[in-house]
C-alpha positions in Angstrom: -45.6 -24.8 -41.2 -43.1 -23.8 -38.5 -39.7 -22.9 -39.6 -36.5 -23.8 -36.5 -33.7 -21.7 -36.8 -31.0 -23.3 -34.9 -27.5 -21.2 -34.2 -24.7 -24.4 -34.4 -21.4 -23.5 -32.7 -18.7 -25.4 -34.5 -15.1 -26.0 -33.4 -13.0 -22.7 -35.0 -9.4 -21.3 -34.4 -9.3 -18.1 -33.7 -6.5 -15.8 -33.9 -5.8 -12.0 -33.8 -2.9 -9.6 -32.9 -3.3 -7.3 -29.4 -1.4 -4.3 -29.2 -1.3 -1.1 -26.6 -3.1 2.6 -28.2 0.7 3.3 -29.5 0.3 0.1 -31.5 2.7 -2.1 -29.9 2.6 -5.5 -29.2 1.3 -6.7 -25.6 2.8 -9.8 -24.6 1.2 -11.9 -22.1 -2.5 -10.8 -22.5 -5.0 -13.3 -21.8 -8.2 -13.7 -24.6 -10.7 -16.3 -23.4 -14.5 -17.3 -24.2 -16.4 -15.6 -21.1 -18.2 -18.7 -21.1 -15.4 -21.2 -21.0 -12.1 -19.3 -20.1 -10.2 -22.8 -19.9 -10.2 -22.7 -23.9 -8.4 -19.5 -24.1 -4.9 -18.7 -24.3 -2.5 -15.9 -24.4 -0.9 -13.3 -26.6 3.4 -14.3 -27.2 5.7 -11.7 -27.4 4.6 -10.3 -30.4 1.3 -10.1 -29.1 -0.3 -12.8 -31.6 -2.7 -15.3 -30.2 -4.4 -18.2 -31.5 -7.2 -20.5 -30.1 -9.6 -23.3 -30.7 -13.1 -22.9 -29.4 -16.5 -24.2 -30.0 -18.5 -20.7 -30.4 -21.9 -19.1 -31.4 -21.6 -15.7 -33.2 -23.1 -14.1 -30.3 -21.1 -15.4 -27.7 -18.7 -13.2 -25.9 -14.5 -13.6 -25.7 -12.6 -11.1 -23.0 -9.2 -9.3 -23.6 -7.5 -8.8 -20.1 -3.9 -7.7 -19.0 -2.9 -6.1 -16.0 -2.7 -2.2 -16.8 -5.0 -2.3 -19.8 -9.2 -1.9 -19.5 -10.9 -5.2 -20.2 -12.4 -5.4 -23.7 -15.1 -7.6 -24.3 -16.0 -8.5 -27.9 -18.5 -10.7 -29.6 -17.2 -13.7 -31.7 -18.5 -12.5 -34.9 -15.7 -9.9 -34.5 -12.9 -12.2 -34.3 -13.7 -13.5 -37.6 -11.4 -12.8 -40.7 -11.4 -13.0 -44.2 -8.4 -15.0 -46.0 -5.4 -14.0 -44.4 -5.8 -10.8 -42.6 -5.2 -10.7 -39.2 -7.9 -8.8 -37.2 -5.7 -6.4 -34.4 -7.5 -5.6 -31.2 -6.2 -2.4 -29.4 -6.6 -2.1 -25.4 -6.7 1.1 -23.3 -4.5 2.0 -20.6 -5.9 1.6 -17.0 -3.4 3.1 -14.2 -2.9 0.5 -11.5 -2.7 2.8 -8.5 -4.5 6.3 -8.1 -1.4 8.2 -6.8 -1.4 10.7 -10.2 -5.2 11.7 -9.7 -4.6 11.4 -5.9 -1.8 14.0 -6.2 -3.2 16.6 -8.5 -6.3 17.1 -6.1 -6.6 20.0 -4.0 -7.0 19.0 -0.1 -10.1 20.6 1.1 -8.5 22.4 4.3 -12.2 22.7 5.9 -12.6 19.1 5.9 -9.1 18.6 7.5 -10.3 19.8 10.7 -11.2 16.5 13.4 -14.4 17.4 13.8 -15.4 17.2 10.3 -13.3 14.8 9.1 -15.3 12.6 12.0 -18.5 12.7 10.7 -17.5 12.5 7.2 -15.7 8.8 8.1 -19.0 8.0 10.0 -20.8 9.0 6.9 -18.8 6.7 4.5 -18.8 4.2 7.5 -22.7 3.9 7.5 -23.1 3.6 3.7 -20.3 0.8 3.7 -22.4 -1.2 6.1 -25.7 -0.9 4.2 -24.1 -1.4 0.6 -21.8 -4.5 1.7 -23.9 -8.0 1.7 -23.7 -9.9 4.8 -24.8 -13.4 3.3 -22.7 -15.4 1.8 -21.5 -14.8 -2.2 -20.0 -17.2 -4.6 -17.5 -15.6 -7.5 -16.1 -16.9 -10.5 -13.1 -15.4 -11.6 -10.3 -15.5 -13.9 -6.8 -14.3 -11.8 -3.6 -14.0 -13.7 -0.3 -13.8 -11.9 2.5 -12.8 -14.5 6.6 -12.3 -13.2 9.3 -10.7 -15.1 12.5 -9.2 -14.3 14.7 -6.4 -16.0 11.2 -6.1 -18.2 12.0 -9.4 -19.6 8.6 -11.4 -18.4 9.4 -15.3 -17.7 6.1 -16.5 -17.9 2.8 -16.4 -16.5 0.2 -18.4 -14.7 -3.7 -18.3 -15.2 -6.1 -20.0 -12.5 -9.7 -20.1 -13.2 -11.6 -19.9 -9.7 -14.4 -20.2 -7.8 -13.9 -17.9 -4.3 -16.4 -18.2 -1.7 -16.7 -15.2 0.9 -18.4 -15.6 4.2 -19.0 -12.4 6.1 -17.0 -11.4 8.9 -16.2 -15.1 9.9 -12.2 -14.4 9.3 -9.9 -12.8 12.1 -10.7 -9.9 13.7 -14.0 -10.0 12.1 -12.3 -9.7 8.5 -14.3 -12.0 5.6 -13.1 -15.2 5.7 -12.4 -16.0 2.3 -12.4 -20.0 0.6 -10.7 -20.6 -2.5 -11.6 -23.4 -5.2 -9.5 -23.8 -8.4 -11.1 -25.1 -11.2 -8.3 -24.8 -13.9 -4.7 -23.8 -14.0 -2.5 -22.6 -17.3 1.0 -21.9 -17.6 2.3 -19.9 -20.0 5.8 -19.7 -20.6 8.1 -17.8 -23.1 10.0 -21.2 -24.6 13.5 -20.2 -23.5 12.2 -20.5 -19.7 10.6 -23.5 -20.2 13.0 -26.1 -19.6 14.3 -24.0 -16.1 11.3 -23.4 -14.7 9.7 -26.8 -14.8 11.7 -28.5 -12.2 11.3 -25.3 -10.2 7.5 -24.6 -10.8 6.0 -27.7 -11.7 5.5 -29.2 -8.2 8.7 -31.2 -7.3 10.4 -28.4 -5.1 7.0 -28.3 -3.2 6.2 -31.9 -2.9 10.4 -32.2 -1.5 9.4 -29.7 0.9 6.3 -31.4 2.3 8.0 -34.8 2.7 10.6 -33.2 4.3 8.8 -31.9 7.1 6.5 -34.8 7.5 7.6 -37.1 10.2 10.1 -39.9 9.4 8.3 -42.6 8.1 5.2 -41.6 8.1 2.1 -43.5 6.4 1.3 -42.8 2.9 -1.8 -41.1 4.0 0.2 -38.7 5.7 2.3 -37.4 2.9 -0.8 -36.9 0.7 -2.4 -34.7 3.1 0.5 -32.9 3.4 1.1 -32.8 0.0 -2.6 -31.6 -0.3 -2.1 -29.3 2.7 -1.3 -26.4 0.2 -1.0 -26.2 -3.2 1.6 -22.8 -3.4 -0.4 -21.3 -7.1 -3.8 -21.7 -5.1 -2.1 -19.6 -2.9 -1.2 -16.9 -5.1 -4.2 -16.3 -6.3 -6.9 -16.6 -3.0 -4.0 -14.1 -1.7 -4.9 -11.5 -4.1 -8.3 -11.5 -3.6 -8.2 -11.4 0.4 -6.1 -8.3 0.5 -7.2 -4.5 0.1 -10.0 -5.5 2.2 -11.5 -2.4 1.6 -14.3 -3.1 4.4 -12.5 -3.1 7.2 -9.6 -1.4 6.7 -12.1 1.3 6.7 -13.8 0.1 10.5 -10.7 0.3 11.8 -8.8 3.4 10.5 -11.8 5.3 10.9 -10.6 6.4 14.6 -7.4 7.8 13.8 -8.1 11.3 12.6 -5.3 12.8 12.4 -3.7 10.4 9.7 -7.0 11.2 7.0 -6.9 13.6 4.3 -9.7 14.5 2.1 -9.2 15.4 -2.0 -12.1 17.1 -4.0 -12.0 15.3 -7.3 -13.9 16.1 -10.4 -17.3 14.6 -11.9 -18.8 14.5 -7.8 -15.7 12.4 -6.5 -13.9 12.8 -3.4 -10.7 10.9 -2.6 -10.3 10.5 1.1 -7.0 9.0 2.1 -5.4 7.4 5.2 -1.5 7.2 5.9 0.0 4.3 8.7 3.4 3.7 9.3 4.7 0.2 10.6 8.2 -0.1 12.0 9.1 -3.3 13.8 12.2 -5.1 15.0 14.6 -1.9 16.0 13.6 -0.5 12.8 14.9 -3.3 10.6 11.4 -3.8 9.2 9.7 -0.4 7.8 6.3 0.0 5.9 3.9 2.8 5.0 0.3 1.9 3.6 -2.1 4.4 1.8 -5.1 3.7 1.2 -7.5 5.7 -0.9 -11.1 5.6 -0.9 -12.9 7.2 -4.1 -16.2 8.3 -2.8 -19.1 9.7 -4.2 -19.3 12.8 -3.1 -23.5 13.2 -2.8 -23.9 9.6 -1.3 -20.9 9.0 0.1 -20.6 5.2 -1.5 -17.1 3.9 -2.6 -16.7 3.4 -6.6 -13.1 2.6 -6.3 -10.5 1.3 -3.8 -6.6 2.0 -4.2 -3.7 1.1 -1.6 -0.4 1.8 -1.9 2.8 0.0 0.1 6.2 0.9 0.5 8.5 -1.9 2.3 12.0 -1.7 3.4 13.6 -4.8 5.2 17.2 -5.2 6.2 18.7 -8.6 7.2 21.9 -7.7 9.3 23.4 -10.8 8.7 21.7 -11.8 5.7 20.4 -15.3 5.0 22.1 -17.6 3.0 18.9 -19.3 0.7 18.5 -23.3 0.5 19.1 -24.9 -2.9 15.2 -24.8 -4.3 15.3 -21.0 -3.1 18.4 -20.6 -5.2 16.7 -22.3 -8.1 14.5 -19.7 -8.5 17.3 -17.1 -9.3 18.1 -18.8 -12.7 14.7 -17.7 -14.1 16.0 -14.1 -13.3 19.2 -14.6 -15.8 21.3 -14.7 -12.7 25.2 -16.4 -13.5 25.9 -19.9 -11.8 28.3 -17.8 -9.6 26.5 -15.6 -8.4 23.7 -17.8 -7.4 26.1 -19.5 -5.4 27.6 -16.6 -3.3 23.9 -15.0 -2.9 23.5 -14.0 0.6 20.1 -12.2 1.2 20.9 -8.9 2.6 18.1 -6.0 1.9 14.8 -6.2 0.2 12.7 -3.5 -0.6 10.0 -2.7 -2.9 6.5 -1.0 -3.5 3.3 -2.7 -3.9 -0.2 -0.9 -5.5 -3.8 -2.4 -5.6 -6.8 -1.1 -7.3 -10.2 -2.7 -6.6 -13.2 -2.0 -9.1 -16.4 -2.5 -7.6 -19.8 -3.2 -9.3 -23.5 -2.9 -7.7 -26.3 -5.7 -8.2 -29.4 -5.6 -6.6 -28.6 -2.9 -4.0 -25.2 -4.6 -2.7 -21.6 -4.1 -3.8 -20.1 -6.9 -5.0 -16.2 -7.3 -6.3 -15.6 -6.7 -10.2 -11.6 -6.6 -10.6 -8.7 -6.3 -9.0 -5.3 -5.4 -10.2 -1.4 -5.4 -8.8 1.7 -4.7 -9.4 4.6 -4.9 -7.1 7.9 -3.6 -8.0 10.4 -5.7 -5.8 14.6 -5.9 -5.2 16.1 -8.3 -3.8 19.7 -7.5 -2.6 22.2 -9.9 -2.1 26.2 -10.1 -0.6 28.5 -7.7 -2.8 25.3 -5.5 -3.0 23.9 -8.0 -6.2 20.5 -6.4 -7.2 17.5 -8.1 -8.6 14.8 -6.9 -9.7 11.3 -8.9 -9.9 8.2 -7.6 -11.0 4.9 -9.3 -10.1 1.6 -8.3 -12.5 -1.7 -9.7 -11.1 -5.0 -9.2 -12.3 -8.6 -11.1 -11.1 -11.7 -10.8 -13.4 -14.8 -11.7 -11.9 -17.1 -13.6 -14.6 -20.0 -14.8 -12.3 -21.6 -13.7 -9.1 -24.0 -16.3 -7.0 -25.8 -14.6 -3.7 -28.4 -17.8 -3.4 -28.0 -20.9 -0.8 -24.0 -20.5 -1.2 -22.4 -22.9 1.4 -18.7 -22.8 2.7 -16.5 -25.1 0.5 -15.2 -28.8 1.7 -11.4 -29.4 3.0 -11.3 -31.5 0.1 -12.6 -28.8 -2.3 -10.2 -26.1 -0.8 -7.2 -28.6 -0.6 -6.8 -30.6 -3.6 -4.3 -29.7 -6.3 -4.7 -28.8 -9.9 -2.7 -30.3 -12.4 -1.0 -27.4 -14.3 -1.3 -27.0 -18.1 1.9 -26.0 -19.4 1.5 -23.7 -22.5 4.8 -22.7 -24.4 4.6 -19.1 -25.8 6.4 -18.6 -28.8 
């Protein structure tokens, strides 16, 4: 006689509390079933969470927020007994490498051309035999969240499917296709009511119609409105920049703006410096990028970049009314809004890309940002925006992965508003 044993996932709500190493509360963290991230949801300001899933014990649920390590837990974990309230801690992960970067001692040897030269070639060479050149299909999980005066607004999850093609972009970059799957916004209930004429499609779709031609067909103003869908946009963004690849190929060259950094554990930081100025110097950036190599085989673990921008508008620009919409998410008065005059902006911008390796290639595992942002107005009005991104990659496909449709790259999600108490 044969005995079954059958494991039967059952719809459950489960809750829990997630809170930083100095025990308090993260707001805005995303917990999610790594097979089915559309059932999750995220933490309020108190950092409580509560979902409803159909689980197995040993099925998996992921912690994320931009800053923090990603925790993975088993379901069995989640459970609780009567009313406790089971608290789940994460660890803080630095966004940009500038501390580490810093603290290292340049290796003056290494400075000279010569050196430096074959070094880049050597990094160069394992870049081209680690990096796959067919085409690779990602799932991920991308979270965009905005705040200002470190009061966050709301945030906005997209799960993804990304589709790179090697070196079929400009100037031989990746050419990178972007397929959204499922789109939650989470907003702190007080914003709610502002940002839903802003955010919810209606400033967009005004947009479109208005620069379609005057009466055009139906037909037209749905592939307009289709044209671009301005979250999709968000999101693909993040994962096309810090193209570690070839940023590399074409810095390589310029010697004389590397530095190298011995690190510890058989890590070597090397690090290039560009300047941009444009316009008579109204336009100013500095990128640098940091490569964390190992120092035996000379293959990149990590990936950090670094931006400083400066832009002055000498007359400023006077914003349209859907622009000036978006200041009333940022606690700006009714009268200031209406004498805003953009004037300055400035701000900095750091990336960190986590890599992972399967089956000899290097694939894409995370990706982090933060960009610290002002936007100054007439009568020198300051705000300050702050834009937290994160993009967890959750499935990787190397096998008879084609290029995605127009339609599947072009057609818009219907967002899922979720108020966050």
């Amino acid at each position: 006689m044969k005995t079954l044993l059958f494991i039967v996932a059952v719809v459950m709500t489960f809750s829990g509390r997630v809170v930083d190493q100095k025990g308090e509360a993260i707001p805005y963290a995303t917990v999610y079933p790594e097979i089915a991230p559309e059932w999750g949801t995220a933490t309020n300001n108190d950092g409580y969470f509560s979902f409803e899933a159909n689980l197995t014990p040993d099925m998996r649920v992921i912690f994320s927020c931009i800053g923090y390590e990603k925790m993975t837990v088993n379901v069995e974990r989640l459970a609780v007994s009567g009313d406790s309230i089971r608290t789940f801690v994460l660890k803080e992960q630095p966004i940009a490498l500038q501390e580490t970067v810093v603290a290292a001692k340049k290796s003056k040897q290494r400075n000279k051309r010569k050196q430096m030269s074959t070094l880049l070639h050597a990094v160069y060479v394992k870049l081209e035999e680690e990096f796959p050149d067919e085409n690779t299909k990602y799932a991920v999980v991308s979270d965009v969240k905005m705040s200002s005066a470190d009061s966050p607004w709301g945030m906005e999850q997209m799960i993804a499917n990304i589709v790179v093609l090697p070196e079929q972009g400009k100037e031989g970059r990746d050419s990178v296709q972007f397929q959204g799957r499922f789109c939650k916004r989470f907003f702190d209930a007080r914003k709610r009511a502002q940002a839903d004429s802003i955010l919810a499609g209606q400033a967009l779709e005004r947009m479109e119609q208005k620069s379609a031609p005057k009466g055009a067909p139906a037909n037209m103003l749905r592939r307009a409105a289709n044209a671009v869908d301005s979250g999709v946009v968000v999101h693909e963004a993040l994962f096309a920049i810090g193209n570690m690849r070839y940023a590399f190929e074409q810095a390589m060259t310029d010697t004389k703006h590397w530095t190298v950094s011995n690190e510890s554990e058989g890590e070597t930081v090397l690090t290039h410096t560009q300047r941009v100025i444009r316009y008579l110097g109204f336009f100013k950036m500095t990128f640098q990028r940091h490569y964390i190599v190992d120092s035996h085989t000379y293959a990149v673990r990590r990936f950090s970049e670094q931006a400083e921008v400066k832009v002055t508008i000498p007359f400023g620009i006077k914003l349209n009314q859907d622009q000036l919409q978006m200041l009333n998410l940022v606690n700006m008065s009714e009268q200031q809004i209406e004498k805003f005059r953009l004037k300055r902006l400035r701000g900095n911008v750091q990336l960190n890309t986590i890599y992972q390796r399967q089956d000899g290639h290097v694939y894409t595992q995370e990706k982090n940002m933060i960009c610290n942002a002002f936007i100054v107005g007439s009568k020198d009005v300051e705000i300050p925006l702050v834009i937290q991104a994160t993009q967890h990659v959750t499935g990787i496909e190397t096998q008879g992965v084609k290029p995605f449709s127009k339609n599947q790259m072009t057609r818009r999600l219907k967002r899922e508003i979720v108020p966050v108490y």
